[in-house]
N, C-alpha and C positions, 0 to 999 in steps of 0.2 A: 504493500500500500504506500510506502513511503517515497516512489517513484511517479504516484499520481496523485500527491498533495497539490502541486501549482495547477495540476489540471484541473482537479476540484474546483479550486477558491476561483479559477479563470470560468467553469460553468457555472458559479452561483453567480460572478460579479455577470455573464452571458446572459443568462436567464433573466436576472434583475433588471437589465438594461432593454430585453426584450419583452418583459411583463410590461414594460415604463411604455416603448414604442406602440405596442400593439394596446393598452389602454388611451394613447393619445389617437390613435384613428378614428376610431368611435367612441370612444368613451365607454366600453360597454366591456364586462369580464368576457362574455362570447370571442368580442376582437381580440382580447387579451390572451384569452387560451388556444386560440386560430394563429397566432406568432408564436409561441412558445409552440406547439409543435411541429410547425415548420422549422424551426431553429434546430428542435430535438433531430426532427428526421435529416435536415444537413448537416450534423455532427455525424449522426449514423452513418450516413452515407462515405462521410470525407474520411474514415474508419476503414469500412470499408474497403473503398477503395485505395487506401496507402498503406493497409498492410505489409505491403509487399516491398514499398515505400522505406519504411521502417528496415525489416530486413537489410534494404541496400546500403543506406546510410548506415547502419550498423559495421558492415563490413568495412566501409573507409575508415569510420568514427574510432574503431578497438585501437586504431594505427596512431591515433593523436593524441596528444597529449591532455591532461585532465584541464589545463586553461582552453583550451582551442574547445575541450567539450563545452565547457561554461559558456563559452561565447556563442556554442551553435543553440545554446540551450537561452540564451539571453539575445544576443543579438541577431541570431536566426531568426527567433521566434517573433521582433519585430517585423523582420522581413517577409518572413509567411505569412501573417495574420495580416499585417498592416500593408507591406511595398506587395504581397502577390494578391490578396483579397480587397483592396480595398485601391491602394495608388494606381495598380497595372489596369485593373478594367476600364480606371476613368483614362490613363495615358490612351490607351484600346480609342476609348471614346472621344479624346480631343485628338487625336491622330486619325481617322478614320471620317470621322463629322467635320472635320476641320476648323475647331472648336478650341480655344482657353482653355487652360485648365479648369480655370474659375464657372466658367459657360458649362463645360461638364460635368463639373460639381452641381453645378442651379437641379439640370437635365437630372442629373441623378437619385436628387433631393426630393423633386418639385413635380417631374414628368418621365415616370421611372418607364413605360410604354414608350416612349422616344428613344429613352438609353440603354433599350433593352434591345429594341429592332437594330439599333447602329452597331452593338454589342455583338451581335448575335451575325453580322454583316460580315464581324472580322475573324468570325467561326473558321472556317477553311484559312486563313491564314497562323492563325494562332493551331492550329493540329498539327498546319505543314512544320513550324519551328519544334512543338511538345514531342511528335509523334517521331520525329527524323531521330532529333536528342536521345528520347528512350530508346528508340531501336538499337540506335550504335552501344549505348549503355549495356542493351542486352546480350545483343549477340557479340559484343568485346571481352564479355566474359568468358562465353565458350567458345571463342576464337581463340583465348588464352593459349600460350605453348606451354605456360607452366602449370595450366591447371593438373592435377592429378587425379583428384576425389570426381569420379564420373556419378551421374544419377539413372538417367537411360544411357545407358553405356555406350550403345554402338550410336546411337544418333548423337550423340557430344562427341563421341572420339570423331568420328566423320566432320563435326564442324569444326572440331580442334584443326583437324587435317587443312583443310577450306580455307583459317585463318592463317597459314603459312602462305600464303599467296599473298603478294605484295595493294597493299592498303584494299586488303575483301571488303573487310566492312565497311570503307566508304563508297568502295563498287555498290556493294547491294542495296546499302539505304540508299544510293542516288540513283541506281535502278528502281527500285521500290518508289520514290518520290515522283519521278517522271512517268512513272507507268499510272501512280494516281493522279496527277497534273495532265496526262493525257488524257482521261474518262470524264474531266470535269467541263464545266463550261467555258470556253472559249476565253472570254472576258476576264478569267482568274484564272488561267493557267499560268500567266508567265509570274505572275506574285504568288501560288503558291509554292510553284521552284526556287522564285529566291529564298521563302521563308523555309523551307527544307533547307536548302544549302546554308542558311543563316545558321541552320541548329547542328549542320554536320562541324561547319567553321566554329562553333562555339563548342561544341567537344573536345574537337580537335586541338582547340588553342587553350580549354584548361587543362585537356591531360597532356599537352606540351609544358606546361609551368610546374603540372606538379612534377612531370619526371626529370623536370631539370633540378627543379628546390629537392628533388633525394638524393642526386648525383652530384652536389656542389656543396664540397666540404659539411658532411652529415654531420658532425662534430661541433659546430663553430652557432652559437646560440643566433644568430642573422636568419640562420641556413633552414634550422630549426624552426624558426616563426614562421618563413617562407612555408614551407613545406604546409603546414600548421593551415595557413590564407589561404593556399593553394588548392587545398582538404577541404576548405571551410566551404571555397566559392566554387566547387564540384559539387558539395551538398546543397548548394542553396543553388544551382541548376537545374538539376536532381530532381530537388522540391518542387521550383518553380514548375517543371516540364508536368509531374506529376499534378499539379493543380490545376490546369491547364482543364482538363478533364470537370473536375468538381464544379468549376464555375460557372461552365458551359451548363454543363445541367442544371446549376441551382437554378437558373430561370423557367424549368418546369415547375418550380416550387415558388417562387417570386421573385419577383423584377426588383424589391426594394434592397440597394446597395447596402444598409444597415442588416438589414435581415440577414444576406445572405454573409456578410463580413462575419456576424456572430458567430452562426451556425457551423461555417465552415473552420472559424476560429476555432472552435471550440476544439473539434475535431483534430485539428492542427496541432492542440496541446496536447492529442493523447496522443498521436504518433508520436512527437517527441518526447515523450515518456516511456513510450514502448521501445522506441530506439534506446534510448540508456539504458533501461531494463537488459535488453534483449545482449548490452554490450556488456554490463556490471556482474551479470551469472552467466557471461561465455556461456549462452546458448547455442548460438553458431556453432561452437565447436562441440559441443555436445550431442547436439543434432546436424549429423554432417550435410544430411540434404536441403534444407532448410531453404540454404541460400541459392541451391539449383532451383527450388520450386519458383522461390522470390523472383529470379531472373526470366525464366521459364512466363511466370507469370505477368512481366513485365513485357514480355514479347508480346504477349497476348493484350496485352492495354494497347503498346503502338499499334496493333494490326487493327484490332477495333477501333481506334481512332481512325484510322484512315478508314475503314470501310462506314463508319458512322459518317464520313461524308455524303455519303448513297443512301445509304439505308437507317432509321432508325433503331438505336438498339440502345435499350430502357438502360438504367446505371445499375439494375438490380441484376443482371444480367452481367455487366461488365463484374461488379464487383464479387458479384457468382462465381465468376471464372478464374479470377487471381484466388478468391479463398480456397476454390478446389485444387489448385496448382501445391496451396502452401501447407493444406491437410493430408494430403497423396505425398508429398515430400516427407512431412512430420512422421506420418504410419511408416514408411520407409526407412525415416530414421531409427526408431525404434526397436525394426527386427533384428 
């Protein structure tokens, strides 16, 4: 329990602040318990879906040091809650509207159906950066030459194989990107190749810093922080890709920028509890599949994000599929 004390005290000050919102719409306990569980279900949900989230982060996180944690746990969790939920969709909405900050913010406040449709506009671009990012995340892992602990044995070792081929993984996810940029309409295909290519270049250039900050004098306290930053703003890539997902959807649940900030806030806090958790009693290593499933599961969010371009496909669904990924790994661990 003492892993999800901040999370607590952050769903009671949630809840209270959404009791307060949802009694000023109408004035009425009905609108009041009509927010609160909306809030409740985009916690759920944001759970849910970073399961798997947690896991990854986990595996960088064991490597840092206990300040670098502090900060993912403090100044991450600014970043999640507040620069992914709440700064990024209005950025979304003055970049996209052609709009002020301040003008986005009214929009968001005032005429939440206006900043919902604009929002919702920059859907296909926002998958092509989230969905590019995770892919390479995924299958970089089983691209690995050093992995050794297989889960489905013959299909890792084959992609193990695959990733000895000079820069696969950015073949395939810029195969994969153009091949969904090809099926789309006309008018958004060339932006959302850039925003792929934006998420492979942004891979690419933090796991360029971190493998330089491990190879440059390890020893020397500069080298060390480096490394540390380098950690921190992989995870908080990581994150942001992975929310990407959440937000999109909270608008089946409501349009209001408050609502949905809470909710998914909430949620936000428990993965990063679970992350610590999951790092503090070396679970990973205890359960050796764990982190196959995690990745595994994670391939399975980028493909649904791309195919959710086409097709609707419910979040109960998406998040269905990363937990059966993580429970099939678990029983696996076990035997």
């Amino acid at each position: 329990m003492k892993y999800f004390k901040g999370s607590v005290l952050a769903t009671s000050i949630g809840l209270l602040a959404a009791a307060w919102i949802g009694y000023g719409q109408q004035g009425t306990i009905t609108s009041l318990l009509d927010v609160l569980f909306v809030v409740i279900v985009l916690a759920v949900l944001e759970v849910s879906l970073s399961f798997d989230n947690a896991i990854v982060n986990a595996r960088v996180l064991k490597n840092m040091d206990a300040l670098w944690r502090r900060r993912f746990l403090t100044w991450g969790m600014l970043i999640a809650v507040f620069g992914m939920r709440v700064l990024f969709p209005l950025l979304i909405v003055a970049v996209i509207g052609a709009l002020s900050p301040g003008e986005a913010l009214r929009l968001a406040l005032y005429d939440s159906p206006a900043y919902e449709r604009i929002m919702l506009t920059a859907e296909p671009y926002i998958i092509g950066f989230g969905a590019s990012f995770l892919f390479l995340v995924g299958i970089s892992y089983f691209f690995d030459a050093q992995k050794e602990v297989h889960w489905i044995h013959r299909l890792e070792m084959y992609l193990q194989k695959i990733g000895r081929l000079y820069l696969a993984e950015v073949m395939l996810v810029l195969g994969a990107g153009t091949l969904v940029a090809y099926h789309l309409p006309a008018p958004i295909q060339f932006p959302f190749l850039v925003a792929c290519i934006s998420g492979i270049i942004t891979f690419t250039l933090v796991r360029w810093i971190e493998t330089l900050t491990e190879h440059v004098g390890k020893d020397m306290t500069k080298s060390v922080a480096s490394a540390g930053l380098a950690s921190f703003l992989y995870l908080e890539v990581v994150d942001a890709s992975f929310s990407f997902d959440g937000v999109i959807g909270a608008f089946a649940l409501s349009n209001n920028i408050l609502i949905i900030a809470i909710g998914l806030g909430i949620g936000a806090f428990f993965v990063r509890s679970f992350t610590i958790m999951l790092v503090e009693r070396n679970t990973l290593d205890t359960y050796k599949y764990l982190e196959h499933g995690a990745f595994w599961a994670l391939l399975a969010l980028a493909t649904m994000m791309y195919a959710g371009l086409f097709i609707h496909i419910p979040e109960v669904i998406v998040g269905s599929v990363g937990l059966a990924f993580l429970a099939a790994s678990f029983v696996s661990s076990r035997r």
